[in-house]
C-alpha positions as CSV (number, residue, x, y, z in Angstrom):
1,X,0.0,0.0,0.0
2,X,0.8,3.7,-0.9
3,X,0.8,5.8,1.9
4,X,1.6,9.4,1.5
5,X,4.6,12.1,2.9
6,X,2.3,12.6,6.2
7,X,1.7,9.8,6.8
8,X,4.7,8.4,6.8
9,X,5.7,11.1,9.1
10,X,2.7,11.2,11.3
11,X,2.9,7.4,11.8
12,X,6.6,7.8,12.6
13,X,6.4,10.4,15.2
14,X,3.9,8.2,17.1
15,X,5.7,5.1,16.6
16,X,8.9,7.4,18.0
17,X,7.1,10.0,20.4
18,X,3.9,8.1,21.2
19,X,2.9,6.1,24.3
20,X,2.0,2.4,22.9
21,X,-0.9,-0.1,24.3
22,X,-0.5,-0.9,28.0
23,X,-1.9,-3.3,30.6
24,X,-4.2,-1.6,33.2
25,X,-2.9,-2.3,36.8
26,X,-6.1,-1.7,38.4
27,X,-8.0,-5.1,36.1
28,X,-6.6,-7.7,34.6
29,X,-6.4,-8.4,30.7
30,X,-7.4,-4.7,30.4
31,X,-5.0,-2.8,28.2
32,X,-5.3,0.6,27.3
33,X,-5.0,1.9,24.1
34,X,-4.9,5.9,23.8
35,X,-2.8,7.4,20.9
36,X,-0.4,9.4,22.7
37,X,2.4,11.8,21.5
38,X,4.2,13.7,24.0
39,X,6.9,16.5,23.0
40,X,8.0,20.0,23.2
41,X,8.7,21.2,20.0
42,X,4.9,22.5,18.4
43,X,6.2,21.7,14.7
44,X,6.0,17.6,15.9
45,X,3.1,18.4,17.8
46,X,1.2,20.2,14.8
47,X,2.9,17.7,12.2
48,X,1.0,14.5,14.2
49,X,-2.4,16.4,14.9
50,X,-2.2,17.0,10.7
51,X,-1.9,13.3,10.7
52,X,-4.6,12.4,12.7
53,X,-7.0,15.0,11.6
54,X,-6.8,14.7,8.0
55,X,-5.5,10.8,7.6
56,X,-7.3,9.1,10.3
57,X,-10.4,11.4,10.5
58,X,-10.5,12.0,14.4
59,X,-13.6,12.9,16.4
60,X,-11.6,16.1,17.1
61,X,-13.9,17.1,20.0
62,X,-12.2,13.7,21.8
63,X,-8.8,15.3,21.7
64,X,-7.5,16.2,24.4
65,X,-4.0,17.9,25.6
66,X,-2.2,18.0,28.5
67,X,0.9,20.5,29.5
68,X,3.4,19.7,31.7
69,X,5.1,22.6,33.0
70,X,7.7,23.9,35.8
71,X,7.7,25.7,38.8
72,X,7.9,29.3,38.0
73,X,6.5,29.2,34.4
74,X,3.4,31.0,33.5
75,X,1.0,28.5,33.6
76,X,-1.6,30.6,31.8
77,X,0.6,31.8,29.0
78,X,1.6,28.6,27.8
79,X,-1.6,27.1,27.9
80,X,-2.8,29.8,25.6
81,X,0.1,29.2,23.8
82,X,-0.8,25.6,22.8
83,X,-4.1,26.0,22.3
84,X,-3.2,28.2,19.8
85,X,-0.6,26.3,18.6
86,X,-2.7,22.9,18.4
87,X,-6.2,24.3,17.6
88,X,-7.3,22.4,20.5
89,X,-9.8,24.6,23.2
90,X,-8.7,25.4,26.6
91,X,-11.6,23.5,27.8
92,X,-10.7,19.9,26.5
93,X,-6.9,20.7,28.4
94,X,-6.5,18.2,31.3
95,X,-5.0,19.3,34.4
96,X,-1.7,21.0,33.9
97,X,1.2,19.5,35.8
98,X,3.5,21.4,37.7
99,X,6.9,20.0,38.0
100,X,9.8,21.3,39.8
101,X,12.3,23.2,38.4
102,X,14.6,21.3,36.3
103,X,18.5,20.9,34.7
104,X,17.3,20.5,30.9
105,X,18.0,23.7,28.5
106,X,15.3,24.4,25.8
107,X,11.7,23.5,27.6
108,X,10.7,26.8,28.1
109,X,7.1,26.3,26.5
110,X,6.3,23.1,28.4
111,X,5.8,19.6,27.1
112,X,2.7,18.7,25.2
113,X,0.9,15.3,24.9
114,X,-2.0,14.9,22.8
115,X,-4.4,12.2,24.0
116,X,-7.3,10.5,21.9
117,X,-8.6,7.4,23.1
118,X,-9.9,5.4,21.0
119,X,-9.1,1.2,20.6
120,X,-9.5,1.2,16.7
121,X,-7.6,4.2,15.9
122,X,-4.6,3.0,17.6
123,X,-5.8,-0.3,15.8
124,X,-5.2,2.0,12.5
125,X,-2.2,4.2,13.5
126,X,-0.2,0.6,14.8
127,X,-1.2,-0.8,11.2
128,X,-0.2,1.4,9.5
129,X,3.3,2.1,11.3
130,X,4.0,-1.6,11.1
131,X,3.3,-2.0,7.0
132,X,5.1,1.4,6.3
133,X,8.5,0.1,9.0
134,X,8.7,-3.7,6.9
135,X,8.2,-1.5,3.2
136,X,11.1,0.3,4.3
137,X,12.9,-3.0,5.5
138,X,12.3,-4.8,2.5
139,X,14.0,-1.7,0.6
């Protein structure tokens, strides 16, 4: 199969960036199965929601988007920053994490994770990223 420029991108940044199917510790044989991508540059964020919105035809008012943030930032600020950056309203952010002041240079806007749960879109997304990694194998 054929898959175009953003796709192969967009599957690659969640196959690189993205959180991948996990059991649940509170049931057994429950996994969970959200399409995550966590990162702090917008241009991977805005890259992957392209993906998503225009490949795999989300339910956009499912997204969600969660910042964590440091002690000392302007919590405000950057939230309006993403949601600007992301298209995604203030009011589908989850709780903002605060995390104490850290050593790594360059996270000034926060990190970003994307969230849309949904079993058969990571269904699609993992199909996807599995038949475009063994095309490039074979090559």
């Amino acid at each position: 199969m054929k898959y175009t420029l953003r796709q192969v991108v967009g599957a690659i940044i969640w196959w690189t960036e993205g959180t991948k199917s996990y059991k649940d510790k509170r049931w057994k044989n429950v996994w969970i199965s959200n399409v995550d991508v966590t990162n702090t540059n917008s241009q991977i964020i805005k890259a992957f929601l392209e993906f998503i919105r225009k490949d795999i035809k989300i339910d956009e008012s499912r997204l969600k988007l969660q910042l964590q943030i440091h002690e000392g930032d302007d919590k405000s600020k950057l939230e309006k920053y993403w949601s600007k950056e992301t298209g995604i309203p203030l009011k589908r952010f989850t709780k903002t994490i605060i995390r104490p002041i850290g050593k790594k240079i360059g996270k000034s806007k926060g990190t970003c994770k994307v969230r849309y749960s949904d079993k058969a879109t990571y269904g699609k997304i993992d199909k996807m990223t599995k038949e475009i990694l063994c095309a490039i194998n074979k090559k």
